[in-house]
Structures are given as structure tokens and as C-alpha cells.
DSSP file (Angstrom, degrees, kcal/mol; ACC not computed):
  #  RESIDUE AA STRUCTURE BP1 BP2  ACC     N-H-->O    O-->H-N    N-H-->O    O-->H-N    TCO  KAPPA ALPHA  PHI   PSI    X-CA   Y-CA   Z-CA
    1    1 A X              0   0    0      0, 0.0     2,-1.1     0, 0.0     0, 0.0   0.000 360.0 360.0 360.0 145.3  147.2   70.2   12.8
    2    2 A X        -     0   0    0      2,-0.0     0, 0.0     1,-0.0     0, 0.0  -0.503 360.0-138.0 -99.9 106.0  150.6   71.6   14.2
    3    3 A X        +     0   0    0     -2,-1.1     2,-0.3     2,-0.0    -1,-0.0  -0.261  30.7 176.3 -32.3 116.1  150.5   75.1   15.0
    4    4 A X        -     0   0    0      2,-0.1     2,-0.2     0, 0.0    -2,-0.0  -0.984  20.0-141.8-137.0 131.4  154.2   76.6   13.6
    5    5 A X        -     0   0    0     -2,-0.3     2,-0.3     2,-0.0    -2,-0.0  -0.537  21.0-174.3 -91.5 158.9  154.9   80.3   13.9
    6    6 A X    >   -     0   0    0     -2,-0.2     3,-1.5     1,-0.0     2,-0.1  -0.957  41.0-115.1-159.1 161.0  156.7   82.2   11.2
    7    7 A X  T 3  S+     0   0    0     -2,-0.3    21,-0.1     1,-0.2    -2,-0.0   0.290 112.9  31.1 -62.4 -11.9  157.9   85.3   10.7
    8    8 A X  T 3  S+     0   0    0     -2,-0.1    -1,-0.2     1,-0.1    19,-0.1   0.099  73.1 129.0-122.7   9.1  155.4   86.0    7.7
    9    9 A X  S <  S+     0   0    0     -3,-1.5     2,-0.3     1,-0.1    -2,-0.1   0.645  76.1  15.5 -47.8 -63.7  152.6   84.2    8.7
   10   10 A X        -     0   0    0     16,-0.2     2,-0.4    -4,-0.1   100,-0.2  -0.825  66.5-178.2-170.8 125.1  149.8   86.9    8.3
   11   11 A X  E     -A  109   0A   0     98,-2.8    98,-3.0    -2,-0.3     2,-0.3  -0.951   8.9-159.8-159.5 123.8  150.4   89.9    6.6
   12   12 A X  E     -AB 108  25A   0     13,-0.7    13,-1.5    -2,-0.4     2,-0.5  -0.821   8.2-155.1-118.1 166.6  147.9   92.7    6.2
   13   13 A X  E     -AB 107  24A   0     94,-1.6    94,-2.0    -2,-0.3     2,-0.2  -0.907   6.2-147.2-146.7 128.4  148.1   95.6    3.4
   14   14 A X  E     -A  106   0A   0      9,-1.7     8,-0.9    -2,-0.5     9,-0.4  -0.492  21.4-173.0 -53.4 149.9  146.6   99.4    3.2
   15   15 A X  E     -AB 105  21A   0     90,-0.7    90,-2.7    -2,-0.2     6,-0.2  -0.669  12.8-139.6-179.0 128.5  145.7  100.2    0.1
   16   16 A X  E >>  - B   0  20A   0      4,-1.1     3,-2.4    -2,-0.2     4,-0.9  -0.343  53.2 -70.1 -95.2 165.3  144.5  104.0   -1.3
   17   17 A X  T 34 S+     0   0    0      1,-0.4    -1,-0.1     2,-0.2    86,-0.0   0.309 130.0  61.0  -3.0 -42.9  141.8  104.6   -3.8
   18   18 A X  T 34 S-     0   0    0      2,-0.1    -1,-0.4     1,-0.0     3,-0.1   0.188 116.7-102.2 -95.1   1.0  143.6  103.2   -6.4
   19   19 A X  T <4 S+     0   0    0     -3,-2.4    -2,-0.2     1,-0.4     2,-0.1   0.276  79.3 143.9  95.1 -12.7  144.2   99.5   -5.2
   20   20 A X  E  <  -B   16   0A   0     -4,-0.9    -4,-1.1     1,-0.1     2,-0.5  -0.459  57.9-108.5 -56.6 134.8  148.0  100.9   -4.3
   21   21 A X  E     +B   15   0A   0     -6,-0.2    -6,-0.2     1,-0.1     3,-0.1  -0.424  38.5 173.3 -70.5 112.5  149.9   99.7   -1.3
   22   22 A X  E     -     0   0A   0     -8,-0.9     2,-0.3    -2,-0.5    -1,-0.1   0.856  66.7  -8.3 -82.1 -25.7  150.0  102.2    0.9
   23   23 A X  E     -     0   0A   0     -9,-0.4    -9,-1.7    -3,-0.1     2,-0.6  -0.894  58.2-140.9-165.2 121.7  151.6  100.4    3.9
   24   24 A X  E     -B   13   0A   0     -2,-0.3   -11,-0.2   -11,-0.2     2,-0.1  -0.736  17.6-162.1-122.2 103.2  152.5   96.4    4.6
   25   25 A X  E     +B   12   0A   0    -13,-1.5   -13,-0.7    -2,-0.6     3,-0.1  -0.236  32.6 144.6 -83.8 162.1  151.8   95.3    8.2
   26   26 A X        +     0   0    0    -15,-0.2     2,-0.4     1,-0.1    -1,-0.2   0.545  36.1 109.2-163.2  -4.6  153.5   92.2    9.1
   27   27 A X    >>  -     0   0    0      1,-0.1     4,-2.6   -19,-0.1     3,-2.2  -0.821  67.0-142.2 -88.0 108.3  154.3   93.0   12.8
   28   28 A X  H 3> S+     0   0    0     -2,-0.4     4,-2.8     1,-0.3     5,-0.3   0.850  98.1  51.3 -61.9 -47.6  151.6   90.3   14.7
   29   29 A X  H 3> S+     0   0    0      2,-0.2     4,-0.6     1,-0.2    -1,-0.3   0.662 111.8  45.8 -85.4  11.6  150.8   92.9   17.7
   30   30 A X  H <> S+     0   0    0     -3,-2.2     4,-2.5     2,-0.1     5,-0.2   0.686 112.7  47.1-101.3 -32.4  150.0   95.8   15.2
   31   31 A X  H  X S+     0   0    0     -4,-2.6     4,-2.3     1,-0.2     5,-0.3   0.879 110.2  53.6 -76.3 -12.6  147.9   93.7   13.0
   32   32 A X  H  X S+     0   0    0     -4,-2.8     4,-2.0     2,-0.2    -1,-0.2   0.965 106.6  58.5 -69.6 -41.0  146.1   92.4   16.4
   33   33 A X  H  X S+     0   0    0     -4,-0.6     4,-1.5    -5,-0.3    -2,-0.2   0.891 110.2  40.0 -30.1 -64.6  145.6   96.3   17.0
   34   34 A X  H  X S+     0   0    0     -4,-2.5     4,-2.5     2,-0.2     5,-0.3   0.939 113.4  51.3 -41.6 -72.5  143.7   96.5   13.8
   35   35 A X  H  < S+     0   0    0     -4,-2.3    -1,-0.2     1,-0.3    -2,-0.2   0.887 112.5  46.0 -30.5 -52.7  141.9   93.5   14.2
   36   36 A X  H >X S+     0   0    0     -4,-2.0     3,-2.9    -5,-0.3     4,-0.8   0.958 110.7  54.0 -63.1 -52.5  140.7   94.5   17.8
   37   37 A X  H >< S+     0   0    0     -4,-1.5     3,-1.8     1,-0.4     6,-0.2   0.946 108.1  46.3 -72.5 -33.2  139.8   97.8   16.8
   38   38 A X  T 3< S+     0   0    0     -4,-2.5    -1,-0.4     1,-0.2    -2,-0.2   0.362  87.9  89.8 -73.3  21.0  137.5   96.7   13.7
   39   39 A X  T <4 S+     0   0    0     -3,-2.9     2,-0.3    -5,-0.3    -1,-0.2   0.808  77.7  82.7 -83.9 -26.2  136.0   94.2   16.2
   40   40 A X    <X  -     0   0    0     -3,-1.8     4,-2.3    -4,-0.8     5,-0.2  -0.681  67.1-148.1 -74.9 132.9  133.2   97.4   17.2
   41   41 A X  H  > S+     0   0    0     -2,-0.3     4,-1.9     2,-0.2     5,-0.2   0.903 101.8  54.5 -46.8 -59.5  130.2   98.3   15.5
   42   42 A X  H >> S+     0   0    0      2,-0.2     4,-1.8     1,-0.2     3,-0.8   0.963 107.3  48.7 -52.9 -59.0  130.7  101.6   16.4
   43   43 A X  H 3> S+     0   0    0      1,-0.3     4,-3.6    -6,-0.2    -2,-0.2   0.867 116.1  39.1 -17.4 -66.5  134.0  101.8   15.0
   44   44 A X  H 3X S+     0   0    0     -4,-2.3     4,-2.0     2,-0.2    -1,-0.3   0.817 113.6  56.6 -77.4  -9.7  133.3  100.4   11.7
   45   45 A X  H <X S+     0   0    0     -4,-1.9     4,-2.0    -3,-0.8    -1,-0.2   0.839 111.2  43.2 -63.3 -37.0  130.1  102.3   11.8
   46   46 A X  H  X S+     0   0    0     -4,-1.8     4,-1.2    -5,-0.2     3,-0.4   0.966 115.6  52.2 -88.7 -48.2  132.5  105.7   12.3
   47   47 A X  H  X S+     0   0    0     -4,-3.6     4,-0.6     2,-0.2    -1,-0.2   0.841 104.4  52.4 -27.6 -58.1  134.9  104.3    9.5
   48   48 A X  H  < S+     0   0    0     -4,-2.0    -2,-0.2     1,-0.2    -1,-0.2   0.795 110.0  57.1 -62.5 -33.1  131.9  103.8    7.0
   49   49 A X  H >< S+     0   0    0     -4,-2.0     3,-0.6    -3,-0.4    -2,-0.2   0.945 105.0  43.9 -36.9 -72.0  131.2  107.5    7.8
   50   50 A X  H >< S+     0   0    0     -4,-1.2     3,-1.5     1,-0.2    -1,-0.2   0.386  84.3  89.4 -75.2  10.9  134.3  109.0    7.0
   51   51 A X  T 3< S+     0   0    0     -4,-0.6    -1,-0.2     1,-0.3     3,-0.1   0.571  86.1  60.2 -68.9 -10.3  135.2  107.4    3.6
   52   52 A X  T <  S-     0   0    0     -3,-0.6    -1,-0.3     1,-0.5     2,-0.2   0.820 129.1 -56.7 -87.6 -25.9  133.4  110.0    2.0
   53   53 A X  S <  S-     0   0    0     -3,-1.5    -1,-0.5    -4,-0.1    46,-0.1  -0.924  71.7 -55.2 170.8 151.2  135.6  112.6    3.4
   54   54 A X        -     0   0    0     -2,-0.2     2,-0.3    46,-0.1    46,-0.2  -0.292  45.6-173.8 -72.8 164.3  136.7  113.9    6.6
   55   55 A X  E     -C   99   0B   0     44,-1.3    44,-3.9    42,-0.0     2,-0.1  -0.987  23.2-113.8-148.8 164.7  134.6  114.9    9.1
   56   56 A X  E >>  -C   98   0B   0     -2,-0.3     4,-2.9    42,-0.2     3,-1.5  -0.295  34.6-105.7 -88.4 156.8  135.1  116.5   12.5
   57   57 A X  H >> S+     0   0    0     40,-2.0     3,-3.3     1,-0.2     4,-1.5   0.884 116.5  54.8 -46.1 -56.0  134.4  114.8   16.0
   58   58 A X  H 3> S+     0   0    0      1,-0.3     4,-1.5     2,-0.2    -1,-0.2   0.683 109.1  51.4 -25.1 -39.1  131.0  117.0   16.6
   59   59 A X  H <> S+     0   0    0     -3,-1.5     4,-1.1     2,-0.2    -1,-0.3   0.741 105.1  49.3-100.0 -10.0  129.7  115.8   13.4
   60   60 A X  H <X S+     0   0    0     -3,-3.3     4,-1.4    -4,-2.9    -2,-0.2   0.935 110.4  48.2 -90.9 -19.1  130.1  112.5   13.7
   61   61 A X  H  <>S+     0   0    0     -4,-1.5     5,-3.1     2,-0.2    -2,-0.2   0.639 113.3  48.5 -65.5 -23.3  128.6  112.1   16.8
   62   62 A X  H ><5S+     0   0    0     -4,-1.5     3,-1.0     3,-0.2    -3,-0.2   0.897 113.2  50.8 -56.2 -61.0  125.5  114.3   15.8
   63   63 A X  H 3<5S+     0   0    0     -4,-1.1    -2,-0.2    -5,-0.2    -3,-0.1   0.792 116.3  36.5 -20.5 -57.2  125.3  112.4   12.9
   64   64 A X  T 3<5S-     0   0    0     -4,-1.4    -1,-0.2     2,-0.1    -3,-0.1  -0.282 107.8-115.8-115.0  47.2  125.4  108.9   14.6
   65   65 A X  T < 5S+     0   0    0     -3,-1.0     2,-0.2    -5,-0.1    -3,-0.2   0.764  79.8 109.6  27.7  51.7  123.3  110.0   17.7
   66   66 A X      < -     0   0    0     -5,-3.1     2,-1.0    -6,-0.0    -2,-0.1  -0.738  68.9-102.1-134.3 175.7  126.1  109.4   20.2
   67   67 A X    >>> -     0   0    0     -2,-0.2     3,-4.6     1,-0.1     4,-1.6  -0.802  23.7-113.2-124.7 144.1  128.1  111.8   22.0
   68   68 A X  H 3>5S+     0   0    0     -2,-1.0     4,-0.6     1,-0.2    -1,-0.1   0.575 112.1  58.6 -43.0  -8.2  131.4  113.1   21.5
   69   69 A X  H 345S+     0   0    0      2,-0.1     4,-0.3     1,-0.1    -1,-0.2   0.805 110.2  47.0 -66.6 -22.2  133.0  111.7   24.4
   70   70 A X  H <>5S+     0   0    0     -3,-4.6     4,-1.3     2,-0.2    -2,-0.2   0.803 115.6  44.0 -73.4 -31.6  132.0  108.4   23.1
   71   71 A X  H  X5S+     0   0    0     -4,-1.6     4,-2.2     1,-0.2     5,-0.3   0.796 111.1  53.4 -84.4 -30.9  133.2  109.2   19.4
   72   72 A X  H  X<S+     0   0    0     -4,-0.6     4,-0.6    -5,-0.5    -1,-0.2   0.713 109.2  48.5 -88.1   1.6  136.5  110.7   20.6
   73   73 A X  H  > S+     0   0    0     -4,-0.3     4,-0.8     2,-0.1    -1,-0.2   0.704 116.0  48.2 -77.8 -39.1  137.3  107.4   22.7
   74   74 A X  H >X S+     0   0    0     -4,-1.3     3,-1.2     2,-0.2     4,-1.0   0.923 110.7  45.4 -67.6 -43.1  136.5  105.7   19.7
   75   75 A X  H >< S+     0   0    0     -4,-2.2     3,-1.5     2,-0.2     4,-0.5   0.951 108.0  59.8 -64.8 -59.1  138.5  107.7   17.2
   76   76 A X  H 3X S+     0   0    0     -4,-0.6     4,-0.9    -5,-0.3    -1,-0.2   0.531 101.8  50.9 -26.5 -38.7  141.2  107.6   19.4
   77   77 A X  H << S+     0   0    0     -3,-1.2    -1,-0.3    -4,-0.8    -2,-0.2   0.522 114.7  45.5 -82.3 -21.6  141.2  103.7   19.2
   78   78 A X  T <<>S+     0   0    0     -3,-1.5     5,-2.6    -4,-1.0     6,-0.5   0.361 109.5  51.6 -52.5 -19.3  141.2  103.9   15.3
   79   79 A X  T >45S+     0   0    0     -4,-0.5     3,-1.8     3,-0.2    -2,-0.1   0.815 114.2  50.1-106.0 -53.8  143.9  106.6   15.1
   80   80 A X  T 3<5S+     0   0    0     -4,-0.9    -2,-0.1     1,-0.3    -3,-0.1   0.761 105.4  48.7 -35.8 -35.2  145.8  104.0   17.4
   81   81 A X  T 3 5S-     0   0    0    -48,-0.1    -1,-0.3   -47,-0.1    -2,-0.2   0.360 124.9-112.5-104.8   0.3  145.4  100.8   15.4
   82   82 A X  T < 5S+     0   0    0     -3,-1.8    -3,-0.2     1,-0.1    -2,-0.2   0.997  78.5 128.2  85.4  52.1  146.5  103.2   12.8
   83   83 A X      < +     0   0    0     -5,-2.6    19,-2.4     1,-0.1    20,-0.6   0.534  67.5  21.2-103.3  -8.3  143.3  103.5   10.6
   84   84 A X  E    S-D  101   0B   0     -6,-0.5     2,-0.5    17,-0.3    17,-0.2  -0.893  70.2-131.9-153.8 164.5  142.5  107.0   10.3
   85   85 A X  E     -D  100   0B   0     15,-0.6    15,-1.6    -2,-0.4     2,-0.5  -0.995  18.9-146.1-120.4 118.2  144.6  110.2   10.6
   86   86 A X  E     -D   99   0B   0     -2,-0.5     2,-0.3    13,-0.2    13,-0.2  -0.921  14.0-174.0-111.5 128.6  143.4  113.1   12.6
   87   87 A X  E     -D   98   0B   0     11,-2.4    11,-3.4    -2,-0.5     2,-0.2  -0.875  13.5-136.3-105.4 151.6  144.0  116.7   11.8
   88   88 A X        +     0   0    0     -2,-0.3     2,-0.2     9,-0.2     9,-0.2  -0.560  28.2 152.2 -85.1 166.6  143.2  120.0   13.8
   89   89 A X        -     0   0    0     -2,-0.2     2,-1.4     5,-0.2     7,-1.3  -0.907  43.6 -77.6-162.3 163.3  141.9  123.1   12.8
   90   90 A X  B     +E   95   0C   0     -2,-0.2     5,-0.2     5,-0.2    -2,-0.0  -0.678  39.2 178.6 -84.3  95.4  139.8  126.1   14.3
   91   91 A X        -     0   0    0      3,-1.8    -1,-0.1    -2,-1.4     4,-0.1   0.859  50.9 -93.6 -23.1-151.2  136.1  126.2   14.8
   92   92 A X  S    S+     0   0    0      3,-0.1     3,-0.1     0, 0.0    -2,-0.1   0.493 126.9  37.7-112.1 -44.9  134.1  128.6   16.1
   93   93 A X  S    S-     0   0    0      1,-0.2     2,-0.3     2,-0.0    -3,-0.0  -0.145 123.5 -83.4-120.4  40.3  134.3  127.0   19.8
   94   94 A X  S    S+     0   0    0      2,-0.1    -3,-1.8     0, 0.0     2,-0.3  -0.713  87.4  15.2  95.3-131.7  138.2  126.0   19.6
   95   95 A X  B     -E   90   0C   0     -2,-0.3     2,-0.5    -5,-0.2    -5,-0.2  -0.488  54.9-162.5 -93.3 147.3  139.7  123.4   18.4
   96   96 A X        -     0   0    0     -7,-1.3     2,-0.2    -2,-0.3    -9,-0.1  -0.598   7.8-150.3-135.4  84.9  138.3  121.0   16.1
   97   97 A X        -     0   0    0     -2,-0.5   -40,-2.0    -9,-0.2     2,-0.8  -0.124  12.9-158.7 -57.2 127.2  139.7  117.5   15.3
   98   98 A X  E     -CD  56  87B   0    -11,-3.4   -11,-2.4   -42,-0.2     2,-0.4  -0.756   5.3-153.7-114.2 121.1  139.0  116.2   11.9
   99   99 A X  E     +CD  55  86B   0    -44,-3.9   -44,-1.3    -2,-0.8   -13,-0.2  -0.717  17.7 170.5 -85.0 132.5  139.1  112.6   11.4
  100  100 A X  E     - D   0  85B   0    -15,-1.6   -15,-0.6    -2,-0.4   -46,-0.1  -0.724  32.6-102.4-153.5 123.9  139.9  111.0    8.1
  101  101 A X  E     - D   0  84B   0     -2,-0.2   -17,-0.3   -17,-0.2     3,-0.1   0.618  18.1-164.1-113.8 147.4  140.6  107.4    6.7
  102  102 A X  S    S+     0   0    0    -19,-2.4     2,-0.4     1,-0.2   -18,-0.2   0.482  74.8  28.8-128.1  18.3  143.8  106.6    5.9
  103  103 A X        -     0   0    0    -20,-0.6    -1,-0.2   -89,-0.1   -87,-0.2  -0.976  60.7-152.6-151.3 137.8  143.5  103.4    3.6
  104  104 A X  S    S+     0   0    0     -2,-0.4     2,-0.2     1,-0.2   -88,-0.2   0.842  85.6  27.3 -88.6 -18.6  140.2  103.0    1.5
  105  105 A X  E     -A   15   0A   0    -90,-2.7   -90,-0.7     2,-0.0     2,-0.3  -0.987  66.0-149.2-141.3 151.7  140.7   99.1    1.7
  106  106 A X  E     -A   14   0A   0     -2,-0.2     2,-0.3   -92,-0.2   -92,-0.2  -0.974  14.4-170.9-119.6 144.5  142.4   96.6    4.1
  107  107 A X  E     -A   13   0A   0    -94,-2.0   -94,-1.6    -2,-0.3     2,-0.3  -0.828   3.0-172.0-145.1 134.5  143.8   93.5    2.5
  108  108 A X  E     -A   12   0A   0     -2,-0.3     2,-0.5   -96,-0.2   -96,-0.2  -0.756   8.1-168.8-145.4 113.2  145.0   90.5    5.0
  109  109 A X  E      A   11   0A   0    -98,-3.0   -98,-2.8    -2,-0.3    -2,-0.0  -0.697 360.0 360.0 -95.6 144.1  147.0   87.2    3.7
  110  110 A X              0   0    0     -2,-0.5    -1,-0.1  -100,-0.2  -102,-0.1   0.491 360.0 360.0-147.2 360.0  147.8   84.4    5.0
């Protein structure tokens, strides 16, 4: 079979609560982002976490027996491949990034 690129080849969809397009990737090195990022256990493990709601770094790593350098390298690689959203807000013991999904489903054609 002959390999032929094209400009539409692979095309991956967001989509919120409601089965709505949130966002339609079609750019080959974002959707490799994505791809790559759900390629970790931990990741989708920390994904399946927050769907319920956000939650802040501290708690997910308490949560999932890890430690929070390990969850904030990881979140960091989710926020990047553009899966989750993080907001701050103020804690008790500074600042507290709060992680939270930013598609409820990922859809990829080809």
C-alpha cells in the first residue's frame, strides 16, 4: 500500500459534555502532541481523575500515591498537548494550581 500524505488525513475533535465540538485539530504535530501525551498511564490515570471536577496538584498526588513533583511534570505535559486547563488560586500555603479537563471526549478520524 502507497503511503500519500494529505492535508486532512487525520483529524481529531474535542468535544464538551454535550457531544459539541469544542475544537478541530488537524495540524499533524499537535495531534502527535496529544497522542504522545495519552501514551502514559499516569496521565490518563490523572485525566480519569479530574473529569469529575477540578482538582488541585496536592490532591491529586495524595490521592494517587505519587508526589507532586511527579504530578506537576505530568500536568504540565497534559496542559501542553492541550488537554486540560489549569487555573490558580490561593491556599493556605500559596499558590495552588487547579487542573481541570478541557474536553470530556476525544474523537479522531481518519
Amino acid at each position: 500500500m502507497e503511503m500519500t500524505e494529505t492535508s486532512e488525513l487525520t483529524v481529531l475533535e474535542l468535544l464538551n459534555e454535550d457531544n459539541e465540538v469544542l475544537e478541530i485539530i488537524d495540524d499533524d504535530k499537535e495531534i502527535e502532541d496529544i497522542v504522545k501525551a495519552l501514551s502514559s498511564k499516569t496521565r490518563r490515570i490523572i485525566l480519569q481523575y479530574i473529569r469529575d471536577g477540578p482538582k488541585d496538584v496536592s490532591n491529586i498526588a495524595s490521592s494517587l500515591k505519587m508526589t507532586e513533583a511527579n504530578i506537576s511534570a505530568q500536568i504540565k505535559k497534559l496542559q501542553e498537548a492541550q488537554l486540560i486547563t489549569c487555573d490558580y488560586s490561593s491556599g493556605l500555603h500559596g499558590v495552588r494550581k487547579i487542573s481541570k479537563l478541557k474536553a470530556k471526549q476525544i474523537v479522531i478520524r481518519f
